[in-house]
C-alpha positions in Angstrom: -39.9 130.3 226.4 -37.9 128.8 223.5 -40.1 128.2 220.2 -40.0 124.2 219.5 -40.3 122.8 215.8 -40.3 119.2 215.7 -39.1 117.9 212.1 -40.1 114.7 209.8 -43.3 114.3 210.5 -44.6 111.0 208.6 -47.9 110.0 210.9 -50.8 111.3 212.4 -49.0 110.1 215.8 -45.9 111.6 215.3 -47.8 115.0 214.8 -50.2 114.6 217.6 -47.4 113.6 220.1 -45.2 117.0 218.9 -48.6 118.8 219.4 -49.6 117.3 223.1 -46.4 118.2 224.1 -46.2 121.8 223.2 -44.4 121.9 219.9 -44.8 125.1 218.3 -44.5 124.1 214.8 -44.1 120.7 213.1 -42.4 120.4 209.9 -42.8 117.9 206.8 -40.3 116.9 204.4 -40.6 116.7 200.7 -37.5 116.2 199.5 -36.6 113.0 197.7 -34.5 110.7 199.2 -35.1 111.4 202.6 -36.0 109.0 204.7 -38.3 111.6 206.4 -39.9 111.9 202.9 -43.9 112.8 202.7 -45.7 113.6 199.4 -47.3 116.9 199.5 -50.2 115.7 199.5 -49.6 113.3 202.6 -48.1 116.5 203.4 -51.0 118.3 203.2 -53.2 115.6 204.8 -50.7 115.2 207.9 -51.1 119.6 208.7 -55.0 119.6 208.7 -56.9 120.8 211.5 -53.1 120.5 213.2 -53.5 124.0 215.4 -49.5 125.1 215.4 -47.4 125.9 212.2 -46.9 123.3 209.9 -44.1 124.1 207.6 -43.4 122.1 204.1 -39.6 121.5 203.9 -38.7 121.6 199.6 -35.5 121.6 197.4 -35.2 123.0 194.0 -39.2 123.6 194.0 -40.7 126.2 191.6 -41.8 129.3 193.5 -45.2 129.2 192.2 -45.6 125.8 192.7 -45.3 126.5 196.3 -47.3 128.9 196.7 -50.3 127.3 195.5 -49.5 124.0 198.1 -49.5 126.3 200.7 -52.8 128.4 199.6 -55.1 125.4 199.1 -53.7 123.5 202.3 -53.0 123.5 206.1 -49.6 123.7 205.4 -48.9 127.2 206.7 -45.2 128.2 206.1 -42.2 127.0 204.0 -38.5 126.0 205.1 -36.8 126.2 201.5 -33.4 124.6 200.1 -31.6 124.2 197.0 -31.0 126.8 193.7 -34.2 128.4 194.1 -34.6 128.8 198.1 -34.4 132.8 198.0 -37.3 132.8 194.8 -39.4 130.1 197.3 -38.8 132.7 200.1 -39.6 135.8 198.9 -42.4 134.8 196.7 -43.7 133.1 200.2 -43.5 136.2 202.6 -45.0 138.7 199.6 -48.0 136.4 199.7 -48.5 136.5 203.7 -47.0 133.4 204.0 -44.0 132.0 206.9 -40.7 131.3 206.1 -37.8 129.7 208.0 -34.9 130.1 205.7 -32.7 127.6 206.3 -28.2 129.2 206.7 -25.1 127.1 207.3 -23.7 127.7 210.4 -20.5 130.3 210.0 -18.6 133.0 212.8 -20.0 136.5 211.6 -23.2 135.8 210.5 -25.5 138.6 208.9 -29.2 137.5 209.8 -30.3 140.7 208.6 -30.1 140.2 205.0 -31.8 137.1 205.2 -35.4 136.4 204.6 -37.7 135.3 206.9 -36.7 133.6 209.9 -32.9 132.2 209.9 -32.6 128.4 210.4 -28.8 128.0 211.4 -27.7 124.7 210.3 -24.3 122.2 210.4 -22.6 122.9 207.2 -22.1 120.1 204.8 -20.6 119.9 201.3 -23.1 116.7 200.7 -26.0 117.9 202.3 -28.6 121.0 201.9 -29.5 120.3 205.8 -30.4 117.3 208.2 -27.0 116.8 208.8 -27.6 115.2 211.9 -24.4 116.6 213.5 -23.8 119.5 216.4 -22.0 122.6 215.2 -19.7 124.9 217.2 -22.3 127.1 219.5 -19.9 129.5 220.2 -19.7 130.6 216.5 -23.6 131.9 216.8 -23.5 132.7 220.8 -23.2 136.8 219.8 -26.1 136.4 217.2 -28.9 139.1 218.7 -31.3 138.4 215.8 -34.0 136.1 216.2 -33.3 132.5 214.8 -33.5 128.7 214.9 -30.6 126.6 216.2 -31.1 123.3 213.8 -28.3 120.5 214.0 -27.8 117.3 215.7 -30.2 118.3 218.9 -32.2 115.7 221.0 -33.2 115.5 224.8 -29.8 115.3 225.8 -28.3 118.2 224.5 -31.1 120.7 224.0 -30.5 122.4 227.1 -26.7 123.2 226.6 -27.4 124.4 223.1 -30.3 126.7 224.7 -27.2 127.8 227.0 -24.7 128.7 224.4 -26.7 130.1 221.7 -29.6 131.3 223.3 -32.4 130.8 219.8 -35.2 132.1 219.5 -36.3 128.7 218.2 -34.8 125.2 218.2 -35.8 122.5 215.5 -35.0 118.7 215.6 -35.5 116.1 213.6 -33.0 113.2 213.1 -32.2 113.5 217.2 -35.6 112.1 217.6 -35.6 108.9 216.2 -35.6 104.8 216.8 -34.3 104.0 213.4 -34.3 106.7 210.2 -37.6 108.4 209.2 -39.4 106.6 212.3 -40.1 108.7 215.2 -39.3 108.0 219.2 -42.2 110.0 221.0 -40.8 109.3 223.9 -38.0 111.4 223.1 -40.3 114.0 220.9 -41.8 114.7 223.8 -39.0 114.9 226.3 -37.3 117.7 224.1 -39.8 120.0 223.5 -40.2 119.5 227.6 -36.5 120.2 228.1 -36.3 122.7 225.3 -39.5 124.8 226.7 -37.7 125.1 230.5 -35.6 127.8 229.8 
């Protein structure tokens, strides 16, 4: 059964609905600018007592900085961007903590020299991630390394990216929206059902 993170978390109801329906992680963004944008500790409020992994998205953040958010909160792993993402990561896994480390989607791919858990991403030249956009499948269909498919996926087209791909993990953010930074649960919902049926 596909791994389901659910992304941009701002309210208690958006992380209870991801939760209800069987999301296996939820994920909180503090990165400025966003619309999806949570202080940590709104951040940290939003993960507790929240019984899946809740992951703190960052840019440009100080490794040690992170560390302590995540060892005096909920907040249970880390999804890292910008200049210092490898620092974030390392310094994250040596202290016991999760890591989804977040690649732009390329043909050839080497997951192994990545750490943590690969989160394969539509590259952009503006944008770290939450892109919004579908990349080519195909390009990571002969991956046999564990990782998350991230990019432009909602209820209608989790299934066929499932298909072609075939993740470990799937993660959605922007795909599950009214308007930007406000959650449909309807459609929260609806993916995680249609991404946990194959």
């Amino acid at each position: 059964m596909t791994w389901v993170k659910v992304c941009g978390m701002r309210t208690e109801q958006d992380v209870a609905v991801a939760v209800e329906a069987g999301a296996d992680a939820v994920g909180f963004v503090n990165v400025l600018g966003s619309p999806r944008f949570v202080s940590i500790p709104e951040a940290a409020s939003l993960a507790d007592g929240v019984p899946v992994d809740a992951v703190l998205l960052t840019q440009d953040e100080d490794p040690n900085t992170v560390l302590e958010i995540l060892e005096t909160s909920s907040l249970t792993a880390v999804q890292p961007y910008g200049a210092r993402r490898e620092a974030v990561a390392q310094a994250a896994l040596q202290a016991g903590h999760k890591v989804y480390f977040p690649v732009r989607a390329a043909s050839g791919l080497d997951l192994t020299t990545l750490p943590g858990v690969p989160l394969i991403d539509t590259p952009s030249s503006t944008q770290f991630g939450g892109t919004g956009r579908v990349f080519d499948w195909t390009m990571v269909a002969d991956l046999t390394d564990r990782f998350v498919l991230a990019g432009g996926l909602g209820p209608d087209n989790v299934r066929a990216a499932i298909a072609v791909a075939s993740p470990w993990g799937v993660d959605a953010s922007s795909g599950l929206e009214r308007a930007s930074g406000v959650k449909d649960h309807g459609m929260v919902a609806d993916f995680i059902t249609k991404a946990k049926m194959i």
